[in-house]
N, C-alpha and C positions, 0 to 999 in steps of 0.2 A: 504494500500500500504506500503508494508516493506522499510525500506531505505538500500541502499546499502552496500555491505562488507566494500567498500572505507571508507562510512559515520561512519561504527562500529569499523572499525580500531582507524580512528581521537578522536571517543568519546573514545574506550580503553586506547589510550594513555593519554587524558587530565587526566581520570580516576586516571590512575595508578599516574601521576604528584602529582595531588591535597595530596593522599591517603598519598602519601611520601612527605607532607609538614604541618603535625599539629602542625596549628599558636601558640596556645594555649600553648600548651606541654611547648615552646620554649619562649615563651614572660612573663610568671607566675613565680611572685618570687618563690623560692624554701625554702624560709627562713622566710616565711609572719610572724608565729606566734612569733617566737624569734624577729623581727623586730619590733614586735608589741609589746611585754612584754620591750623590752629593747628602746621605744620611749617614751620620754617623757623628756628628759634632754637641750630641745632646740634644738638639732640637727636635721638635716634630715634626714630618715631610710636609711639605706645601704641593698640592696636586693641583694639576687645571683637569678642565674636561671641555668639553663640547657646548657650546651656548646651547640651552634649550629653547628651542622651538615657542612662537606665538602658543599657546593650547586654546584660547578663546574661543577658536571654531570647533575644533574640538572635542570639545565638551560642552559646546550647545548639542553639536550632532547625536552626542552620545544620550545625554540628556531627552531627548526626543524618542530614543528607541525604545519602543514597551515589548519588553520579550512575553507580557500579561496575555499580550494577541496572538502568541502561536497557538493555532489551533491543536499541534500534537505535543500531547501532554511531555514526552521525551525532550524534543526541541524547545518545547517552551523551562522546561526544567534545565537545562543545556543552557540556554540563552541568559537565562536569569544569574545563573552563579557566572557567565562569563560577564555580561553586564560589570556586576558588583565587583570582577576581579578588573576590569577595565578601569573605574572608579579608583580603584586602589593603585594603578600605574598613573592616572595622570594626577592622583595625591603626591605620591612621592617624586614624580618630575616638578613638579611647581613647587614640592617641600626641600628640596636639595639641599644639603650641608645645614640642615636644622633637626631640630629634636623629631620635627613632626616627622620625615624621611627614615627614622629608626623605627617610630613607633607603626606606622603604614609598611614597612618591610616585615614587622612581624606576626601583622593581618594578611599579606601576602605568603611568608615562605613560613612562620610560625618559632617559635622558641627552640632551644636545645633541651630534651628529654633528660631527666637524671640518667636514663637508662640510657641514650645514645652518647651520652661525654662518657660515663662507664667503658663501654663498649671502645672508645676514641683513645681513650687513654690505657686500656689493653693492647691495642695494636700498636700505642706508642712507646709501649714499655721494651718491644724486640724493636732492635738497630736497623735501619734499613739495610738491603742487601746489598746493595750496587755501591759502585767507587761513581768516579769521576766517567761519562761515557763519550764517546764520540757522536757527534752532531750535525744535523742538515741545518742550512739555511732557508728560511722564510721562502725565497724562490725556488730552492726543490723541490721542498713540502709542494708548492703549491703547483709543481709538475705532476706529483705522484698523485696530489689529490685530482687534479682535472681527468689523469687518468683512472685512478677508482671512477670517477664520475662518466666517462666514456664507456665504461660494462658494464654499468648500469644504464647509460643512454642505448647501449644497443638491445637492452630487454625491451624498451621504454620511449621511443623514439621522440617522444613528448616533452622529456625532462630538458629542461632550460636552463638548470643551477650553471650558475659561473661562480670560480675561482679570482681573489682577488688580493694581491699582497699591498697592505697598505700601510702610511706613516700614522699615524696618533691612534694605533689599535694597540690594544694589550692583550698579547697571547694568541687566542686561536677562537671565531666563531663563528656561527650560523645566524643568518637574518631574513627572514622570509624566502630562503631555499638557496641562498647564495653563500660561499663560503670564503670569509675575510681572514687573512694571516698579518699578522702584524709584523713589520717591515724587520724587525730588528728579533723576533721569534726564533731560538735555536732549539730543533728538536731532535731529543737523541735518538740516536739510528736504530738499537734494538726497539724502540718505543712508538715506531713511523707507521708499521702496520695497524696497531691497537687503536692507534688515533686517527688513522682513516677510516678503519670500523668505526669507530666514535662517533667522530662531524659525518661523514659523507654516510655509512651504512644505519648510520640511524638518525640525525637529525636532518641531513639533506634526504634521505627515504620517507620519513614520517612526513615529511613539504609533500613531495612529489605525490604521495599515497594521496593526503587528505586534499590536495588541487584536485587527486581525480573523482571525487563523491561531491556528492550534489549540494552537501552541508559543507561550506567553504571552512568554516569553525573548526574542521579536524586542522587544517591545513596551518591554522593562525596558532591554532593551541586550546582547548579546549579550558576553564577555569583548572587551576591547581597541576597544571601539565609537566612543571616544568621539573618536579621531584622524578616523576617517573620517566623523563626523558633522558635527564640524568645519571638515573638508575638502568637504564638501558643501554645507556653508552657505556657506561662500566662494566653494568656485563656482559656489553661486547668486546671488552676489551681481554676480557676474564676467558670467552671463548674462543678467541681468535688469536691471542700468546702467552694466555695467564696475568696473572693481578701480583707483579713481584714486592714485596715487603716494602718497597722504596715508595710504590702507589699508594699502596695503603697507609702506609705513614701519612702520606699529603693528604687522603681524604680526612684522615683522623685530625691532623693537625689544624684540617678547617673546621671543623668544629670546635675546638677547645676556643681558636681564634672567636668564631662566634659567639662564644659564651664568653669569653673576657669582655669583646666589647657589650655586651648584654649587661656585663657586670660594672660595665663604665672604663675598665682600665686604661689608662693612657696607651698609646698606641706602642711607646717604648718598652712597656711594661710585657706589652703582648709579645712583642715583639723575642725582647730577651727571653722570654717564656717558652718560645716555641724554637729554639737556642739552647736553651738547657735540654728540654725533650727531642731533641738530635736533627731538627730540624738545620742545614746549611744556612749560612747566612739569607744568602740571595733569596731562597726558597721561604724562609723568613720572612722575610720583606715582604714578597708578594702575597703570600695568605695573608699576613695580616694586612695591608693593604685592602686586599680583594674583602675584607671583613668591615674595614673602619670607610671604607669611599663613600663618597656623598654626604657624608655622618653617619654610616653606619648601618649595614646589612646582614639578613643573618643569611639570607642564599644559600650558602655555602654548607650550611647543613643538609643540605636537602641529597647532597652526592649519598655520602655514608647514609642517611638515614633510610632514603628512596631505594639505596641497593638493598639493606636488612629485608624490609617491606615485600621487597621484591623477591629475594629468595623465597620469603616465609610463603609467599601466594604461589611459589610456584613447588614445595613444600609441601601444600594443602590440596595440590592438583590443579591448578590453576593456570588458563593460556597463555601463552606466550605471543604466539603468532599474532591473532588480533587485536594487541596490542602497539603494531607496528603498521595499523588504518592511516594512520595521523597520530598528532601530538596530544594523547590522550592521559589523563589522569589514572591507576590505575583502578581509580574506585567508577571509571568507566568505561569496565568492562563488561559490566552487565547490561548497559544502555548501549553499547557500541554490537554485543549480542544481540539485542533483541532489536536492533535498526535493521543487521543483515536478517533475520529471520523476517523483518517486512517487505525484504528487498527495497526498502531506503538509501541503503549503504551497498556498495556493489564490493565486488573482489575487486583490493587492491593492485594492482598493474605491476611492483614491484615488492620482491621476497629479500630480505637483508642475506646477503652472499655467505656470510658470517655461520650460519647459521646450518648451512650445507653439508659440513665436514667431520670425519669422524671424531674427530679431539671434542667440537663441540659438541654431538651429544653425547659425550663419555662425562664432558664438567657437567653437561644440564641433566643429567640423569643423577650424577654427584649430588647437586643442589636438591633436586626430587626427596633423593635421596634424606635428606636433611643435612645436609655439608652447608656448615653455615659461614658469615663472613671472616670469622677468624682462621678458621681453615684454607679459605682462598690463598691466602698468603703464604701458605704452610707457616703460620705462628703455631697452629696448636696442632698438634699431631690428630 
């Protein structure tokens, strides 16, 4: 049963909203590595970013959309928490580098669990595994990824994603199906495959997938998407060469980061903190960084906590595959089920490559299994 013109109207326009508001672009120092080379005198880092955007149009538009009018109760439910989660992105771009930008980040991504800083500080108690590695530049990476992206175009002859190495980006991201490197990004070379599974096999696939259904919303991100997108990337990385003790370190590390700045800490403080838990300097710098920007985000929980979550659903017998429609929350999965059973939702056009190979389902039969995140790492036998 199709849903109605009315229902595709309301999803086009949330659509277009989300499309013309990347959080990311706008909240990412601009200045991270100079920030970082010229820290260290006692001071606090000074970041620039990105002027933000007029929002006045914006958020009349948005303002205007009543998801109340979807006649299908799924969509209209859909619409409504993405609405509200909209609401909360153009709070914290107009709230930037103020209290309000903390407290809207944790209506957005949510607090750190006693039980997930637990969890963080177990996996920070073993040393990471790896030394010092060998490195690609920003322009390689962004060879190998056009080329991941090329076998996927020939499943797909549709997919439009571009590669694009550029100056005032920090690190490596996805933005409505295109994939940004930042100009000065060095990625180490056992680590190049995992993070093409990452960005291109699951955040440039979940684009491509949710462009091709009728509800444009998969494509932009569904409310609360962004835990489990997260979560997918990781363990795609986990299935495609393993999650070595050095990843897991960083994901744990972002979280205690997010609870220091939760707890107010000076950024130094964090800083030295995640320094003594064997974090490198430099890697230092950038979690916390990535935790205190803007005034202060907790995001970065959402890796470690969205992978736990994630194993445990998939632990309890729970899909995988259509999970990877679009950029879906994993709490829908049950509403992205019963779309395809109306044929609302059609078969996705592309299958994450990842996903194909014996290693991966030896791990995802692992996890089935109840192999949970501390094992990934081999910390605990």
């Amino acid at each position: 049963m199709a849903v109605t013109e009315g229902d595709l109207v309301i999803d086009k326009e949330l659509s277009e909203i989300s499309g013309s508001l990347p959080l990311l672009r706008y909240i990412t120092p601009t200045n991270a590595l100079e920030a970082r080379l010229t820290f260290g005198d006692g001071a606090e880092p000074a970041f620039d970013y990105l002027p933000v955007p007029d929002l006045t149009d914006t958020a009349r538009r948005l303002s205007e959309v009543d998801p109340d009018r979807a006649t299908d109760p799924t969509v209209r439910h859909m619409a409504r928490a993405l609405k509200r989660e909209l609401e909360i992105r153009l709070e914290m771009l107009s709230a930037r580098g103020t209290p309000r930008f903390f407290l809207a980040s944790v209506e957005m991504f949510g607090h750190v669990e006693a039980s997930l800083l637990e969890l963080a500080l177990d996996l920070l108690r073993a040393p990471p595994d790896e030394g010092p590695a060998d490195t690609i530049s920003a322009e390689q990476f962004a060879t190998l990824a056009r080329d991941e992206i090329d076998l996927y175009r020939r499943e797909f002859p549709e997919l439009a994603s571009t590669v694009e190495v550029k100056d005032r980006i920090a690190g490596v991201m996805v933005e409505n199906g295109d994939l940004y490197v930042g100009a000065d990004v060095r990625i180490a070379v056992d680590h190049v495959a995992q993070l093409l599974h990452h960005e291109v096999g699951v955040h440039v696939l979940t684009y491509v997938n949710g462009c091709a259904q009728p509800l444009h919303m998969l494509a932009m991100g569904l409310a609360g998407h962004d835990e489990n997108q997260e979560a997918l990337g990781v363990l795609s990385e986990h299935l495609s060469g393993g999650l070595p003790r050095s990843r897991l370190h960083t994901l744990a590390a972002r979280v205690v980061a997010v609870q220091m700045r939760s707890d107010e800490a000076p950024f130094r403080e964090t800083y030295d903190r995640l320094v003594d838990l064997g974090s490198s300097r430099a890697a230092a710098f950038t979690t916390t960084m990535r935790a205190y920007r803007s005034g202060g985000i907790t995001k970065d929980a959402v890796y470690l906590r969205g992978l736990v979550r994630l194993c445990e659903h998939l632990e309890a017998g729970g899909a995988l595959e259509r999970l990877f429609i679009g950029k879906v929350a994993l709490e829908d999965e049950p509403l992205v089920t019963e779309l395809r059973a109306r044929d609302v939702l059609s078969e996705p056009p592309l299958r994450p490559r990842f996903l194909d190979t014996a290693i991966a389902r030896h791990r995802l039969d692992e996890i089935r299994a109840g192999r949970d995140v501390r094992h990934l790492g081999g910390i605990a036998a």
